[in-house]
C-alpha positions as CSV (number, residue, x, y, z in Angstrom):
1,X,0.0,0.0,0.0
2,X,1.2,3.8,-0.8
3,X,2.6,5.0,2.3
4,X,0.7,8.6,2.4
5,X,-2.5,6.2,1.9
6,X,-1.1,4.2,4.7
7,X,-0.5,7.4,7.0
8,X,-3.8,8.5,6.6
9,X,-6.1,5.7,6.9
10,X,-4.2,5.1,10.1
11,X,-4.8,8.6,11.1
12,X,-8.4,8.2,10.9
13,X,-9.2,4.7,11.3
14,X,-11.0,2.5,12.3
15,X,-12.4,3.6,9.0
16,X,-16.0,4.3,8.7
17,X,-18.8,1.6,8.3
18,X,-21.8,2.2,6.0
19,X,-23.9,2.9,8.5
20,X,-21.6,6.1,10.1
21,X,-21.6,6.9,6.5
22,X,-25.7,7.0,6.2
23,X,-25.8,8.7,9.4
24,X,-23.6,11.1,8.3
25,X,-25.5,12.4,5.6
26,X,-29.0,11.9,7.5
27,X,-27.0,14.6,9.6
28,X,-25.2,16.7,6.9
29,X,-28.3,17.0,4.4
30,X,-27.5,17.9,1.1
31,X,-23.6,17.4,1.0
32,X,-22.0,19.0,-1.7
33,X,-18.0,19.3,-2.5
34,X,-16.3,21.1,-5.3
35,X,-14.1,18.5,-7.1
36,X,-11.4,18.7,-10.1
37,X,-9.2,16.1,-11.9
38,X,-6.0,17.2,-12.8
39,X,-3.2,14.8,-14.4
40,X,-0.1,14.4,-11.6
41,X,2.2,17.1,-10.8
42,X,-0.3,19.8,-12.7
43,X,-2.8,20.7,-10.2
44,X,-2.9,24.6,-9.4
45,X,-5.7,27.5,-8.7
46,X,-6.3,27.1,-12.6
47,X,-7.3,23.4,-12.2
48,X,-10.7,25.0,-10.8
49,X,-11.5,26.7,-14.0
50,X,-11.1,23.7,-16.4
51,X,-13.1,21.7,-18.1
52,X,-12.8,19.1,-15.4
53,X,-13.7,21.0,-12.8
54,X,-16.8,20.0,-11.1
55,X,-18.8,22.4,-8.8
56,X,-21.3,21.9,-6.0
57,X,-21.5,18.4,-6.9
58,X,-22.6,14.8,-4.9
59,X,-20.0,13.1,-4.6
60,X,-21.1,9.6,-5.3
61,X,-22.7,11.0,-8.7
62,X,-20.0,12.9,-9.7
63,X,-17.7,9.9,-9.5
64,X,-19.9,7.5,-11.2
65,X,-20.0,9.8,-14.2
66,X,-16.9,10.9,-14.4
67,X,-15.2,7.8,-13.6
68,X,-12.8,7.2,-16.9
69,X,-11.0,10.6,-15.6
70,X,-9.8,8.2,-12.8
71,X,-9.0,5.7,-15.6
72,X,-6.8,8.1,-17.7
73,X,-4.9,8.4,-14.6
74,X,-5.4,11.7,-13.4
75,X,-5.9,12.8,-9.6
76,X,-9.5,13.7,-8.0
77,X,-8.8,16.8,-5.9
78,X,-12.4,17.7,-3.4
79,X,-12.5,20.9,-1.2
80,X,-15.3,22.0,0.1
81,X,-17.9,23.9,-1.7
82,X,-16.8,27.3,-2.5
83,X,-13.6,27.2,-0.1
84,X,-11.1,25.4,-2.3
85,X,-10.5,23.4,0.7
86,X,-11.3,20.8,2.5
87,X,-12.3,20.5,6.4
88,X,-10.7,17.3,8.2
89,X,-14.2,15.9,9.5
90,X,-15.2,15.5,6.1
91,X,-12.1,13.2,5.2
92,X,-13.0,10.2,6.5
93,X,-16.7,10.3,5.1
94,X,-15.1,10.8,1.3
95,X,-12.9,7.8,1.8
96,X,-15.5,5.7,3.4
97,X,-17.4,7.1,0.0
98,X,-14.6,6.6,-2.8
99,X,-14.0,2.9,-1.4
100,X,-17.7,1.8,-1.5
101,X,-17.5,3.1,-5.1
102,X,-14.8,0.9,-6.0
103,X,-15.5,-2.1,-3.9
104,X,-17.1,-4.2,-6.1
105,X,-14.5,-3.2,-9.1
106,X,-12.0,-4.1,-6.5
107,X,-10.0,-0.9,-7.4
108,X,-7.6,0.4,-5.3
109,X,-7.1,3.7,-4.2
110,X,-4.4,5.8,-3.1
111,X,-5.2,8.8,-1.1
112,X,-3.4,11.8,0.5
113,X,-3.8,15.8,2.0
114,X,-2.3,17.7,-0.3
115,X,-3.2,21.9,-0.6
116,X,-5.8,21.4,2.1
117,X,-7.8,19.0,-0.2
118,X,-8.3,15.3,-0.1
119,X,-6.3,13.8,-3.5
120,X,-7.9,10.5,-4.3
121,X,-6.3,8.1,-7.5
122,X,-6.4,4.9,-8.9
123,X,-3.4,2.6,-7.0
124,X,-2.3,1.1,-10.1
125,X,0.9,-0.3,-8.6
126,X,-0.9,-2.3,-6.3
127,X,-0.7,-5.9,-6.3
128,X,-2.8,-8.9,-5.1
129,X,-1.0,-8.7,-1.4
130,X,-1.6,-4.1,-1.2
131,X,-5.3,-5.1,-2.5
132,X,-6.0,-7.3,0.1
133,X,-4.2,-4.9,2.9
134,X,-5.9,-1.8,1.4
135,X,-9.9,-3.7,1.5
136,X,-8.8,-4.8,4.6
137,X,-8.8,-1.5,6.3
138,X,-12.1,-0.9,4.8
139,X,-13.7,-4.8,5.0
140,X,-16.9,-3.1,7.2
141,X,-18.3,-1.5,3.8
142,X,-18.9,-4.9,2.5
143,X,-19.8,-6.4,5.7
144,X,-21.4,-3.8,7.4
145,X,-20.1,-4.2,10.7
146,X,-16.9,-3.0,12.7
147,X,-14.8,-5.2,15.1
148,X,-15.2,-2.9,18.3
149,X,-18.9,-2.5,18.4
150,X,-21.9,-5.2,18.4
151,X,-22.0,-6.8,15.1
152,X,-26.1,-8.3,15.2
153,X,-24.7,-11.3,15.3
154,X,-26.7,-13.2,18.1
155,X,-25.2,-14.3,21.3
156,X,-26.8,-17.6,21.3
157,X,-24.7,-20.2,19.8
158,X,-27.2,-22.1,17.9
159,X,-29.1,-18.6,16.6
160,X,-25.3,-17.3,15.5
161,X,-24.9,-20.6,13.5
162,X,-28.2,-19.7,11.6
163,X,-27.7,-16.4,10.7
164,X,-24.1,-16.9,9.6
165,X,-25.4,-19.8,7.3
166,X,-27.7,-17.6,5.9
167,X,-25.4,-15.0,5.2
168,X,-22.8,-17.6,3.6
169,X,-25.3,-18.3,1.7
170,X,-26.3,-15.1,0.3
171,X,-23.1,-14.8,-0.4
172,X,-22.7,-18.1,-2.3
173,X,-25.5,-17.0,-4.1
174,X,-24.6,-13.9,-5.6
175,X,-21.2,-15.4,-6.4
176,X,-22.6,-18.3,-8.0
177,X,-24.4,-15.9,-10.6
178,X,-21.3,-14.2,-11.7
179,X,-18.7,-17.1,-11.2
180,X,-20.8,-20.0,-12.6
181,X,-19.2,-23.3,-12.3
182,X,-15.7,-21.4,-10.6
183,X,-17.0,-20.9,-7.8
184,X,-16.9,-23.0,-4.9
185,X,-19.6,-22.7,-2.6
186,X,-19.2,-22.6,1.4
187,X,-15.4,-21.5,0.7
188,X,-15.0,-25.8,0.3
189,X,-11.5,-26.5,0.9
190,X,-9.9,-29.3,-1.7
191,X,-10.6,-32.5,0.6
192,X,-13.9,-31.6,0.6
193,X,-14.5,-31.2,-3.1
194,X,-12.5,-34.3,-4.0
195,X,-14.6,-36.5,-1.5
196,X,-17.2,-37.5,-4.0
């Protein structure tokens, strides 16, 4: 993992779950951010007045849309809306953010503080082991739940068992629609599948 990436996820981490996220913006109606994309090395007080300057714009929309920009390699700067730059409790909801994006791509992301704004850009040095570390860090947007508080899994043993068998399968489910034939339901390990 990039080491300014590193640095700051561990400066605001435990990173945020989806449902800080959704309470968040219950709290902070109507969040907007003024965002650019600027190739590396040429962002400046110009970058604002470019083409790929985006205004008072959602952030999860703007991204979406504009998502080859990230592609083509170039940098996502955000600031704040109208401020050309950004406030600190707003950096951990905009990672949270840019990650759930890119979960399901499995993209990831490098991100730093650079001019007072949040720089977010496609990690595309990263290998299988920096991929792993880096979804690590932010495993609670797919699962939903954080280590240090209550999960919803039930105490009981027997009720625990269920509901983690229903979410295995749920998951075996969706994988089974994209993976076909690959995919091995239950996580099987090799004994288990050459038993027949």
């Amino acid at each position: 993992m990039d080491q300014r990436t590193r640095k700051l996820i561990g400066e605001f981490s435990p990173m945020w779950t989806n449902k800080q996220v959704w309470e968040f913006e219950q709290v902070n109606e109507n969040l907007r951010f003024d965002v650019v994309y600027a190739e590396p090395g040429n962002y400046g007080a110009k970058s604002w007045k470019s083409k790929l300057a985006f205004t008072d714009s959602e952030i999860r929309d703007v991204t979406v849309q504009t998502f080859d920009n990230l592609i083509d390699r170039n940098e996502l700067w955000i600031a704040n809306k109208a401020q050309g730059r950004l406030e600190n409790q707003y950096i951990p909801y905009l990672m949270a953010v840019m990650v759930d994006i890119m979960i399901e791509e499995e993209i990831c992301l490098n991100f730093r503080i650079e001019d007072s704004c949040l720089v977010v850009s496609i990690d595309s040095n990263a290998d299988v082991i920096d991929c792993k570390e880096f979804f690590e860090e932010f495993y609670h947007l797919a699962t939903g739940f954080n280590y240090n508080v209550d999960t919803g899994i039930p105490d009981d043993e027997t009720e625990a068992e269920i509901y983690l068998t229903r979410l295995q399968e749920e998951f075996d489910y969706k994988m089974k629609e994209r993976l076909g034939d690959k995919y091995l339901p239950g996580n099987n390990d090799p004994d288990t599948i050459n038993a027949k």
